[in-house]
C-alpha angles and dihedrals in degrees: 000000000000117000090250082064108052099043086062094053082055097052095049090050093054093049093052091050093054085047089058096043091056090047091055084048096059093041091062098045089051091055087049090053100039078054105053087043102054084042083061093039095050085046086053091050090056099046082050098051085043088052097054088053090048091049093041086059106047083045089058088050106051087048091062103041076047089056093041082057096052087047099054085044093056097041085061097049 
């Protein structure tokens, strides 16, 4: 193998370990990111269970101050 040659191997191989690096790299800055994601997305689920109960009540509530009302209605007529 003449020495052109395998400076250019070298070269090549250099270049492909800086290429992996930088996709590790990457690879570890996307996990990060998919974490920290599905932490935000688990905290949104909560607040929109949290949401629901909260909507289910108030409509509970709003169906029996509206049947106290009938009521009312039909105890005047």
């Amino acid at each position: 193998m003449s020495v052109d040659k395998l400076e250019t191997l070298e070269v090549r191989v250099k270049k492909l370990l800086d290429l992996v690096i930088e996709l590790r790299q990457d690879k570890s800055h996307l996990e990060q990111e998919l974490e920290s994601t599905r932490e935000r997305l688990a905290k949104h689920e909560e607040m929109s269970e949290g949401w629901e109960e909260e909507r289910t009540t108030i409509r509970s509530r709003i169906e029996k101050v509206l049947g106290e009302l009938e009521f009312l209605d039909r105890s005047n007529d």
